[in-house]
C-alpha positions in Angstrom: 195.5 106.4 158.2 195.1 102.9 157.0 197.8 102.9 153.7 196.8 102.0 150.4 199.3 100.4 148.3 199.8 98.7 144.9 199.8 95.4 144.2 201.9 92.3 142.2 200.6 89.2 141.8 203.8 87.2 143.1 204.8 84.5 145.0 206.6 84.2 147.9 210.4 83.5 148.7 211.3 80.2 148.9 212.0 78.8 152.8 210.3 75.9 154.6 206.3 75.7 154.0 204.3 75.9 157.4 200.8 76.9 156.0 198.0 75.9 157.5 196.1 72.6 156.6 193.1 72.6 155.9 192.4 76.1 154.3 191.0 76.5 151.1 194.6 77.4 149.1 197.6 75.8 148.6 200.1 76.1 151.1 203.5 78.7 150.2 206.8 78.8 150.8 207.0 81.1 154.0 209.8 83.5 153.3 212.9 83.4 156.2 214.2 86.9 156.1 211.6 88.5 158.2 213.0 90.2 161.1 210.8 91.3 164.5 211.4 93.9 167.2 209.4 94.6 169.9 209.2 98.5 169.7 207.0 99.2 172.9 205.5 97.9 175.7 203.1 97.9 178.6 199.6 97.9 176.8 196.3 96.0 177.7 194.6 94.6 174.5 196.0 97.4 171.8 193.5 97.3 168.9 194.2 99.8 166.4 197.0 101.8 165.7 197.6 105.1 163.4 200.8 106.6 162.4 200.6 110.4 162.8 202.9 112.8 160.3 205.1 113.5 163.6 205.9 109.7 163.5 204.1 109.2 167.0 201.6 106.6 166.7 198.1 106.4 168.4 197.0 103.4 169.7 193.4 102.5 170.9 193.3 99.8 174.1 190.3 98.0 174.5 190.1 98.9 178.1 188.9 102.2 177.3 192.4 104.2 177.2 193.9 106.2 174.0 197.9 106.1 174.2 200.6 107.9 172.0 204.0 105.9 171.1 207.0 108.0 170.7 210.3 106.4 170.4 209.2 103.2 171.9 207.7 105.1 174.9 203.7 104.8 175.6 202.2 107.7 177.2 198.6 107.9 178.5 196.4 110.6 175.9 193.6 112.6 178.4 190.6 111.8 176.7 187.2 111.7 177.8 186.6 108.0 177.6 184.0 107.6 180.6 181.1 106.2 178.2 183.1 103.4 176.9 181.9 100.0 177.7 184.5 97.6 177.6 183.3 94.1 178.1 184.3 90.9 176.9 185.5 92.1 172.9 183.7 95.2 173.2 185.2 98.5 174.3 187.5 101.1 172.6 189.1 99.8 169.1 188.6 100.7 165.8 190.6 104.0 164.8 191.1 106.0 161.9 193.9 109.2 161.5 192.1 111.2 158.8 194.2 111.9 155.4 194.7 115.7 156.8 195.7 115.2 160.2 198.5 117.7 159.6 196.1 120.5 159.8 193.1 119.5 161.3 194.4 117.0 164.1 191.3 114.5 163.3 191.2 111.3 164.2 188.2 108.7 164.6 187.6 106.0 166.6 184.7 103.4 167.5 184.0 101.8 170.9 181.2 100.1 173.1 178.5 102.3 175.1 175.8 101.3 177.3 173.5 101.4 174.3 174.8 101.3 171.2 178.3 101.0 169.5 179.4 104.7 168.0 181.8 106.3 165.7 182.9 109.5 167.0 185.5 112.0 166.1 188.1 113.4 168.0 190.9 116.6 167.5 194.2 115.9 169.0 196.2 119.0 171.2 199.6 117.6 172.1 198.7 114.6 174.8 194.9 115.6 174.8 192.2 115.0 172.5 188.5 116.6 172.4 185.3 115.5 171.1 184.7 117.4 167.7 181.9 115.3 166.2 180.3 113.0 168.5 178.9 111.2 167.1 180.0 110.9 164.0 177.9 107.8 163.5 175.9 106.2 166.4 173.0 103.6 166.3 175.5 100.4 165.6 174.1 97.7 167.8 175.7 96.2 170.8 175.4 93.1 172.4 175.6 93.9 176.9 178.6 90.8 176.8 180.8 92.8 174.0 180.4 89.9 171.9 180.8 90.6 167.8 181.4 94.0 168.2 183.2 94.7 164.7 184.6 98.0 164.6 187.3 97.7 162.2 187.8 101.0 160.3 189.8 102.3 157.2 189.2 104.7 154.6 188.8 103.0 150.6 190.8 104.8 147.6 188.4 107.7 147.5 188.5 108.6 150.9 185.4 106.9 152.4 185.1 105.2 155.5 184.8 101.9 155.7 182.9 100.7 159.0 183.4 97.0 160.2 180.3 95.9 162.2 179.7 92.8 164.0 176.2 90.8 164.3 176.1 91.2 167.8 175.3 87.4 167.8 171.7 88.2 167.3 170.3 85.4 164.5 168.3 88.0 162.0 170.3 91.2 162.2 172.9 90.2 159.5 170.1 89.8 156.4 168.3 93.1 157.6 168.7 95.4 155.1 167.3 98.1 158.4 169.8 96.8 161.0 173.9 98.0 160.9 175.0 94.6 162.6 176.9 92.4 160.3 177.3 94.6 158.1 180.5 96.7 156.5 179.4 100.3 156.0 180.3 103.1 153.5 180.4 106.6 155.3 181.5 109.9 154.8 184.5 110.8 157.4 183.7 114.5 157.6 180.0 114.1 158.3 178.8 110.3 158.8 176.3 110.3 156.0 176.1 107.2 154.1 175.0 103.5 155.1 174.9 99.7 154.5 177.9 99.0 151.5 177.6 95.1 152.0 175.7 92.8 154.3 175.4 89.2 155.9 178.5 89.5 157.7 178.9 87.5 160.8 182.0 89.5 162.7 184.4 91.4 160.3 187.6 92.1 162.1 190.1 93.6 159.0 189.6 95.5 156.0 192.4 96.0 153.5 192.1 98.1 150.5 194.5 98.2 147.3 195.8 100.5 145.5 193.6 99.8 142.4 190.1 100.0 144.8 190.1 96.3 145.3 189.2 95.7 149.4 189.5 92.4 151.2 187.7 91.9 154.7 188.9 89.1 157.1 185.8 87.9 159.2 185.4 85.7 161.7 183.5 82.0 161.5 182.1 80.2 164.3 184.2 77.1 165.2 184.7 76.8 161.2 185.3 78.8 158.3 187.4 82.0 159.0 186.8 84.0 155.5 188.7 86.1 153.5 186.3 88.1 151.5 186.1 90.5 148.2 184.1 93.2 149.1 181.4 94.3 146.1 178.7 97.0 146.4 175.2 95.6 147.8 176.5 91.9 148.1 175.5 89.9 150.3 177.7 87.4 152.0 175.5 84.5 153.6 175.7 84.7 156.7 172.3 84.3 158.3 172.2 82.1 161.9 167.7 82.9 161.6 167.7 80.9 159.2 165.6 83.2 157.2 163.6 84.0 160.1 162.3 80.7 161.1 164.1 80.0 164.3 164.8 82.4 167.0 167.8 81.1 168.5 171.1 82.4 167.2 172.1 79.0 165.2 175.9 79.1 164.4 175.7 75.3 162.7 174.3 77.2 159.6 177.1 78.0 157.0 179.3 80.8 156.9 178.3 81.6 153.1 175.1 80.1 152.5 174.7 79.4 148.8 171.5 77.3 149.1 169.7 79.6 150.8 171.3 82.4 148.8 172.2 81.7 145.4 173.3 85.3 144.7 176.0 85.1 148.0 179.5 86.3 147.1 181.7 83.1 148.5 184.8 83.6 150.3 188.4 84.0 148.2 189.8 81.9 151.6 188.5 79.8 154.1 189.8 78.1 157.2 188.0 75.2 157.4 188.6 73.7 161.1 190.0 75.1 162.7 189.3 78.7 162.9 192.0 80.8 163.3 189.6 83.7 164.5 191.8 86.0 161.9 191.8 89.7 162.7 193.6 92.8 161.1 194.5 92.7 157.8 197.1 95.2 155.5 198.9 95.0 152.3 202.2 95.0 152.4 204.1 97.4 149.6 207.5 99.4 149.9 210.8 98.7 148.7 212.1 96.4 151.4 209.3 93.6 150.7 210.4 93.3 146.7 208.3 90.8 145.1 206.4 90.7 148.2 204.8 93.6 147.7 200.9 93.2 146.9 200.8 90.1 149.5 198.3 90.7 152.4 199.1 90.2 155.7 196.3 88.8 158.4 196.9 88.6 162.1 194.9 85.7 163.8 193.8 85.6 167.3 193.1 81.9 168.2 196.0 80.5 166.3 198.3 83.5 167.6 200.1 83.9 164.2 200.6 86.0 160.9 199.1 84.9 157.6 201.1 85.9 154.2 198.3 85.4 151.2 199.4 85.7 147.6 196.5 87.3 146.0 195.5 87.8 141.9 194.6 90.3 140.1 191.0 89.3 140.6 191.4 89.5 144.0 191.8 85.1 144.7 194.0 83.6 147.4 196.8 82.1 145.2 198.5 81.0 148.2 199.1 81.0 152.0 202.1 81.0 154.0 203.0 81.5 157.9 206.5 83.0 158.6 208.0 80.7 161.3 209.0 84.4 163.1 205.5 85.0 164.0 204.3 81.7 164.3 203.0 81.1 168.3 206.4 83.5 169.4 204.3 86.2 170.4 200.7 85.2 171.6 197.6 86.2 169.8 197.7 88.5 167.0 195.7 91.8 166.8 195.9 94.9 165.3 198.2 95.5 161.7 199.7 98.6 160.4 202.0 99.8 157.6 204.5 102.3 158.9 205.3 105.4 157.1 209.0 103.6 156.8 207.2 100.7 155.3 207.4 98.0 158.1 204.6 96.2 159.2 203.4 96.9 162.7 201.3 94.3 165.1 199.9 94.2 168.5 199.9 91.5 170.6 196.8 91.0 172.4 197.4 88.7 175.6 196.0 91.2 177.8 199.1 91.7 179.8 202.4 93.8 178.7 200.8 93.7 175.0 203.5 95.1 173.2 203.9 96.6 169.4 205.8 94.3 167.0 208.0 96.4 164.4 208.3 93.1 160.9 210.7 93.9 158.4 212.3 92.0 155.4 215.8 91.4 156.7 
């Protein structure tokens, strides 16, 4: 289960500012004490991870494989897996432990098929897990290359599911209100129901929720404009490469948030500019060993193979950015981001060969 924690508006430690130029907030000081240890090897492309009450972790790989982590040792979860299509970013990722894992063993997960992209739910029996709801949610669209799959999932503070989809890098289906691409979607875990929370997303890869209800989504631009977002009910956030219908082709040169053509757009808390860092997973960090750190959200980024730090208000604005020089290029690119039930912040690395799991503490 994705952790929801509280929140301070602070700023970082002081140490040596690396931030990237040309976002759209001031650069922080990036704080030097962070510590990282590799805690297991021997993945392809982890995605998602879950902490179970056990302490084993579950970990999705993109290939099409389920995996269970105890004391830094992978081992392989039977699992009937045979309709997952993995293909360029498409396959098995997005996974959610539900809140009462303890006694119903429930976990969810959402991957790639032939024909459509799919939530479905699974019950876990030692190293096996069964189909229990399948789906729980089907009927996400799917491009055949994989590309703009979504798939992030985590649950807000009342318990919902919140569904990251991807436009499938078809032009129109972001601004259709009928459509599930490019969108983030509000469901119910036990039975699926529910539908379309926000739209005109272009690829969202992380969603983050505070303590308070607040929830951030990290999405991917084209070759510009990586956006943090503040997620509202109904909003819509501009993304729309149809240019309201009138060309066919999927036209990435529009903008990421388009205010002329949509006055009523919610515009991003942070942008990239160029480059892109084609940011990923996002989580707040909270817990007594990140101090006035706690309340700062954390962002893995593909591309630029690094971990963001944002300082972020009350209101839910990017006070500040910051790049610890620990996990700065050191490991490859950047995927997946968890809080541990002891509080550290776990990442996967996601070079497609020996991806390992990152354990990050305050040291």
């Amino acid at each position: 289960m994705r952790r929801i924690v509280g929140f301070a508006a602070v700023l970082l430690l002081a140490g040596c500012s690396n931030a990237p130029a040309g976002g759209s907030a001031p650069a922080g000081e990036a704080p030097k004490e962070i510590k990282v240890d590799v805690v297991a090897t021997g993945f392809t492309h982890p995605w998602e991870l879950g902490f179970l009450p056990d302490g084993r972790v579950l970990v999705t790989e993109r290939p099409g494989r389920l995996a269970l982590v105890e004391q830094g040792r992978r081992t392989e979860v039977k699992a009937d897996l045979g309709d997952v299509v993995a293909r360029g970013e498409g396959g098995l990722m997005g996974l959610v432990v539900h809140p009462d894992f303890a006694t119903t063993k429930r976990f969810t997960t959402c991957f790639n098929t032939s024909s459509d992209i799919r939530l479905v739910t699974w019950e876990l029996d030692g190293a096996e897990a069964k189909r229990v709801k399948d789906p729980l949610k089907a009927g996400l669209p799917t491009n055949p290359s994989g590309r703009h799959s979504g798939c992030r999932l985590t649950l807000d503070k009342d318990g919902k599911l919140l569904v990251g989809t991807g436009d499938t890098a078809r032009a129109s289906f972001s601004q259709d209100p009928a459509n599930l691409g490019g969108k983030v979607l509000r469901l119910d875990l036990a039975t699926g129901e529910g539908g379309v929370h926000t739209y005109g997303h272009r690829n969202v890869q992380g969603i983050a929720v505070r303590q308070d209800g607040l929830v951030l989504a990290a999405e991917h631009g084209p070759d510009v404009d990586d956006e943090v977002n503040v997620l509202k009910a109904g909003a819509n956030y501009g993304w729309d490469p149809s240019q309201g219908g009138t060309v066919d082709r999927y036209d990435e040169d529009v903008p990421m948030t388009d205010l002329e053509r949509f006055p009523d757009a919610v515009p991003a808390v942070w942008s990239s500019g160029s480059p892109t860092e084609a940011i990923c997973d996002a989580v707040f960090l909270a817990g007594e060993q990140w101090g006035d750190m706690t309340g700062v959200l954390a962002v893995t980024a593909l591309k630029g193979s690094k971990v963001l730090l944002f300082t972020v208000t009350a209101e839910g604005g990017v006070h500040s950015v910051s790049i610890p020089e620990q996990l700065d290029g050191a490991y490859g690119r950047l995927r997946g981001a968890e809080l541990g039930p002891d509080g550290a912040l776990y990442v996967t690395t996601s070079n497609g060969s020996d991806d390992k799991i990152l354990r990050v503490t305050r040291g």
